[in-house]
C-alpha positions as a Python dict, from the first residue, in 0.01 Angstrom:
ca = {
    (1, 'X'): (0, 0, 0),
    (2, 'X'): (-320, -25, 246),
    (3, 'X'): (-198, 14, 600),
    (4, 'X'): (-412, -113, 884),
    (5, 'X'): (-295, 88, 1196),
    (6, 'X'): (-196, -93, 1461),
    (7, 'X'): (-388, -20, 1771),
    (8, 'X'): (-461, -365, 1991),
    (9, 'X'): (-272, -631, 2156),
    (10, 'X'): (-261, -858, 1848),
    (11, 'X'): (-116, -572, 1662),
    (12, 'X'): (188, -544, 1863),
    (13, 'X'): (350, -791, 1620),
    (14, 'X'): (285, -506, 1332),
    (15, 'X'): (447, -234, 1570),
    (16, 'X'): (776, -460, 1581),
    (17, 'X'): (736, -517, 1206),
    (18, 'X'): (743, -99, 1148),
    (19, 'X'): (1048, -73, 1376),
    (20, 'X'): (1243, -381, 1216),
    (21, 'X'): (1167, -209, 849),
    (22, 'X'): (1316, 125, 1048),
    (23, 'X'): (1641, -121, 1184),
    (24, 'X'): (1681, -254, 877),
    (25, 'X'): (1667, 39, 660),
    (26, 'X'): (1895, 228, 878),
    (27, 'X'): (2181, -10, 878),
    (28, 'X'): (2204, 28, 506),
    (29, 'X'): (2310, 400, 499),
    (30, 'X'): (2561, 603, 691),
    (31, 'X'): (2603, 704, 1068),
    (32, 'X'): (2412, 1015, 1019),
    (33, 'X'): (2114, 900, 937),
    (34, 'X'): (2119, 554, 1169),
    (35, 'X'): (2162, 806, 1418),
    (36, 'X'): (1848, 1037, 1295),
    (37, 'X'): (1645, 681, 1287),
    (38, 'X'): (1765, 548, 1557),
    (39, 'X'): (1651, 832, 1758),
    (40, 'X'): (1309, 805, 1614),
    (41, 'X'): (1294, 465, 1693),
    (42, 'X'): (1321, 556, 2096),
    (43, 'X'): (1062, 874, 2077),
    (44, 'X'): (873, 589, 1891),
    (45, 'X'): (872, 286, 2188),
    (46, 'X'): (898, 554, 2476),
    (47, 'X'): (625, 834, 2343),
    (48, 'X'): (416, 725, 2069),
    (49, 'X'): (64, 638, 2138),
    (50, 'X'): (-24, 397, 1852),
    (51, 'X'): (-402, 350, 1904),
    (52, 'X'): (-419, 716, 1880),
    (53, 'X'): (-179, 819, 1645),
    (54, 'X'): (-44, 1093, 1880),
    (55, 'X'): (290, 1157, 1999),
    (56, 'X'): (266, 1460, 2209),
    (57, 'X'): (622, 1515, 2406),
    (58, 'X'): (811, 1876, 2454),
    (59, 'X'): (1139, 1944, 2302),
    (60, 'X'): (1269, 1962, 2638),
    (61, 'X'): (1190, 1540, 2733),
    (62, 'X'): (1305, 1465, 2388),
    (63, 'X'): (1613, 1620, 2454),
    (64, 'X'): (1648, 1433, 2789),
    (65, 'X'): (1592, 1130, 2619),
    (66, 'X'): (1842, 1169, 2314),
    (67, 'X'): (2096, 1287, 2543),
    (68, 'X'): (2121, 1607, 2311),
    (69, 'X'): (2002, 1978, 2342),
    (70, 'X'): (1683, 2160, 2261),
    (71, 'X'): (1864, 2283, 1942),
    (72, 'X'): (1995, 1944, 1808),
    (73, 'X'): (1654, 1831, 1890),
    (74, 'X'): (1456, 2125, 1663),
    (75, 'X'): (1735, 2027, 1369),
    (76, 'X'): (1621, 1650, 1353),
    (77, 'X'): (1278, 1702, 1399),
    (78, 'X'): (1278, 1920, 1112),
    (79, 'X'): (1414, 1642, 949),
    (80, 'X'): (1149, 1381, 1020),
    (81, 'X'): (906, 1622, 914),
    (82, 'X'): (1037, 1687, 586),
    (83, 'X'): (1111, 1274, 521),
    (84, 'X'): (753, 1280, 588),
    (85, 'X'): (732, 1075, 868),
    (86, 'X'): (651, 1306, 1121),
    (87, 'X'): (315, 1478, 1048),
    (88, 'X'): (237, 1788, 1266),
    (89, 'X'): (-121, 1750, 1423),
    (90, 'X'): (-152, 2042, 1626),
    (91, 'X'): (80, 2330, 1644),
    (92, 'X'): (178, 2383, 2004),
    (93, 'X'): (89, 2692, 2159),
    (94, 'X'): (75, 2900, 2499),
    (95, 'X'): (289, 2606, 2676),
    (96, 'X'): (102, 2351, 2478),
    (97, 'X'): (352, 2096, 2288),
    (98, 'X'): (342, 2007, 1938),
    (99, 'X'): (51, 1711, 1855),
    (100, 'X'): (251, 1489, 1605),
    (101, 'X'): (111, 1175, 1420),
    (102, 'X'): (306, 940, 1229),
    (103, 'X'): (310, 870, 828),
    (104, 'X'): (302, 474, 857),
    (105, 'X'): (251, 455, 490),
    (106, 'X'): (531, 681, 396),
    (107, 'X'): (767, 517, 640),
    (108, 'X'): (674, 178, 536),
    (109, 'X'): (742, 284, 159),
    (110, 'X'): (1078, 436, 218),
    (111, 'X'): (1198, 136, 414),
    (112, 'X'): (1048, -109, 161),
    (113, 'X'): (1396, -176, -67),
    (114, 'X'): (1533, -294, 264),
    (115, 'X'): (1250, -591, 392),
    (116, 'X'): (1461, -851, 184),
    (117, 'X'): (1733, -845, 432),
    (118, 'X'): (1545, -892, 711),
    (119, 'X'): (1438, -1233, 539),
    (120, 'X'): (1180, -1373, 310),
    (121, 'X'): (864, -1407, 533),
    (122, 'X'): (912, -1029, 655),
    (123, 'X'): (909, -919, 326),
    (124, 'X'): (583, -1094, 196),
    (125, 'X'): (434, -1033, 542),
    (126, 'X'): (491, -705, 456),
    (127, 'X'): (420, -690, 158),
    (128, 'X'): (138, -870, 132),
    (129, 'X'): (267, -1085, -185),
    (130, 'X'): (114, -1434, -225),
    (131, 'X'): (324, -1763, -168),
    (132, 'X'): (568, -1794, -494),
    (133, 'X'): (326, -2151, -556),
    (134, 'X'): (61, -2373, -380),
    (135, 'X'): (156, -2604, -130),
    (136, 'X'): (28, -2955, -191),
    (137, 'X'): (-61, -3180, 66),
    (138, 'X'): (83, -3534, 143),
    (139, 'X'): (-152, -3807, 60),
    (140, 'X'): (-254, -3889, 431),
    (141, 'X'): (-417, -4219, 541),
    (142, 'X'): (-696, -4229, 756),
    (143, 'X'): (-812, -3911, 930),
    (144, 'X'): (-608, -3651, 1059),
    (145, 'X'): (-649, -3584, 1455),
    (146, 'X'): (-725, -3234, 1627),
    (147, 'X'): (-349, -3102, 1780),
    (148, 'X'): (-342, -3154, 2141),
    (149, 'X'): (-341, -2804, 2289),
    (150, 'X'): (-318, -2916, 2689),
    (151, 'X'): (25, -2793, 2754),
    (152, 'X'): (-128, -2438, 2617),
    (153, 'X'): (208, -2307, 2449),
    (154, 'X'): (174, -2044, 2172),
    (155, 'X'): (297, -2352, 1901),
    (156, 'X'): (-18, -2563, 2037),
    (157, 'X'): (-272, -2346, 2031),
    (158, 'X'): (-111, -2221, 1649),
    (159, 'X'): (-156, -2555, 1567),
    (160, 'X'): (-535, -2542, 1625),
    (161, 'X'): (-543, -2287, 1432),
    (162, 'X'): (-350, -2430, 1160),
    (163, 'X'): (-556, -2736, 1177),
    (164, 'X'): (-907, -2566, 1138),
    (165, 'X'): (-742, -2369, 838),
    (166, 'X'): (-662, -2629, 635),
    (167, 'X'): (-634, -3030, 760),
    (168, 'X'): (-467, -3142, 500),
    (169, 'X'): (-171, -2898, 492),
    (170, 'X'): (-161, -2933, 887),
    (171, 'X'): (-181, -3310, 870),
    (172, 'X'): (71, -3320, 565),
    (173, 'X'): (332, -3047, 693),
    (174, 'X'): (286, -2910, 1054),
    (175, 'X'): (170, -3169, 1226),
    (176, 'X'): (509, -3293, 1267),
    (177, 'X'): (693, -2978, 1335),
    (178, 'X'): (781, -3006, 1742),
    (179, 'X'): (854, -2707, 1954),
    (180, 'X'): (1215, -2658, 2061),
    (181, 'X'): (1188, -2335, 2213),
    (182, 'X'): (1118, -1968, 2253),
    (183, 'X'): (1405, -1744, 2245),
    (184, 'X'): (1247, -1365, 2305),
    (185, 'X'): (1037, -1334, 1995),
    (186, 'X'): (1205, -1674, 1783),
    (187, 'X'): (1013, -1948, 1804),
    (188, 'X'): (1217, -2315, 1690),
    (189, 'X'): (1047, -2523, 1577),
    (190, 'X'): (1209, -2906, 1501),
    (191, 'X'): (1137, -3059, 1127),
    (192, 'X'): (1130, -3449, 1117),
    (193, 'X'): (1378, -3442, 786),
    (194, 'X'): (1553, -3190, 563),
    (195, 'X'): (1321, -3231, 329),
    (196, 'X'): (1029, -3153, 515),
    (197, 'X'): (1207, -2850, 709),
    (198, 'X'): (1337, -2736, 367),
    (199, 'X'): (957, -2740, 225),
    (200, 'X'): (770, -2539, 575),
    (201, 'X'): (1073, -2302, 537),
    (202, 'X'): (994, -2203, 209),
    (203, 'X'): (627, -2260, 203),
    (204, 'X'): (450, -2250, 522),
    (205, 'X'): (674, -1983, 778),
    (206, 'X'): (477, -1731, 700),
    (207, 'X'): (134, -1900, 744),
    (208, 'X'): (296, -2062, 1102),
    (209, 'X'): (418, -1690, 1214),
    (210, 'X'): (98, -1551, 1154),
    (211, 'X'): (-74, -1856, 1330),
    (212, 'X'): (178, -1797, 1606),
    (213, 'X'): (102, -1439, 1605),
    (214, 'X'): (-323, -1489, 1669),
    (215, 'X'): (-214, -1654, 1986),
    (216, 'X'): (122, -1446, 2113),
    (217, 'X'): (138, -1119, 1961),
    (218, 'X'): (511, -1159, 2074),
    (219, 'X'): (622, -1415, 1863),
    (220, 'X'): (807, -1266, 1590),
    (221, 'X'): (999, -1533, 1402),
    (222, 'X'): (962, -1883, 1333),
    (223, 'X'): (1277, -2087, 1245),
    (224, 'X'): (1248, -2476, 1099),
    (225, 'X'): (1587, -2668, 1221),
    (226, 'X'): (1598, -3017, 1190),
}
């Protein structure tokens, strides 16, 4: 699995793509460890610099911020280190704290059995698997106009994208689609007819997400109602 690290502001969709895979595996085992991952989820969003690999935070202000003691805090650490997540960078020393950097692979490949649950476009996302078959266009009369991206939401600027892409798939499939609206990271999106919702669901979410995405790193779902 080749991991691209994710370091700018477009990449914050792939930092809430690691920490849904983290969800999602933990609430398929026992309190214990949802408890171990939740609390490397938090050292993850509060302390971990991502462009740099480096999470560099005394046992002390971890403590503080599981709500535990320096020796519950030594025992799970220990832990992460030996799933393999944790990866000690520099050994702290002479008041210096321990330099960790994280094992995005080996997360990613230990949370893997559990991306089907979060839903079908996270797990090819993820993956990186290829649509399960081609999506044809509808024969389309005339030409196909440029999406009108004046009212500059994240669907209407996707749609630009979408459009440049491929013309015939917008013009045929997404063209259509109108925004309902933006719920945190869910964008809903309104299908003309079942059929047609039925057909982006399956084929296109992925390609609209990721269209979504290049404009508003934020968005991270697209649901088809109709």
């Amino acid at each position: 699995m080749q991991l691209v690290k994710p370091a700018g502001q477009r990449d914050a969709a792939r930092k809430y793509d690691i920490l849904t895979a983290l969800g999602a595996y933990a609430l398929a085992r026992n309190k214990h460890d949802q408890c171990l991952v939740l609390r490397m989820i938090t050292l993850m969003t509060a302390r971990y610099n991502w462009a740099r690999d480096e999470l560099a935070v005394g046992q002390r202000e971890i403590a503080r911020l599981w709500s535990v003691d320096e020796r519950t805090v030594k025992r799970e650490m220990a832990k992460l280190r030996g799933l393999g997540w944790l990866v000690v960078k520099r050994q702290g020393a002479r008041g210096r704290v321990t330099e960790y950097g994280l094992d995005l692979e080996r997360i990613l490949s230990v949370t893997q059995a559990e991306w089907p649950n979060v839903g079908p476009d996270f797990d090819l996302r993820m993956s990186g698997k290829p649509e399960a078959s081609p999506v044809v266009p509808l024969p389309i009369k005339g030409h196909v106009p440029e999406p009108d991206v004046s009212d500059g939401t994240e669907w209407a600027l996707a749609q630009a994208i979408l459009y440049a892409e491929a013309p015939d798939v917008y013009g045929s499939w997404l063209r259509n689609l109108t925004r309902v609206g933006r719920a945190g990271g869910r964008l809903t999106l309104r299908a003309p007819s079942r059929f047609h919702g039925s057909y982006v669901q399956t084929h296109l979410t992925a390609k609209a997400l990721a269209a979504c995405q290049a404009v508003d790193a934020y968005v991270t779902e697209v649901v088809i109602v109709v």
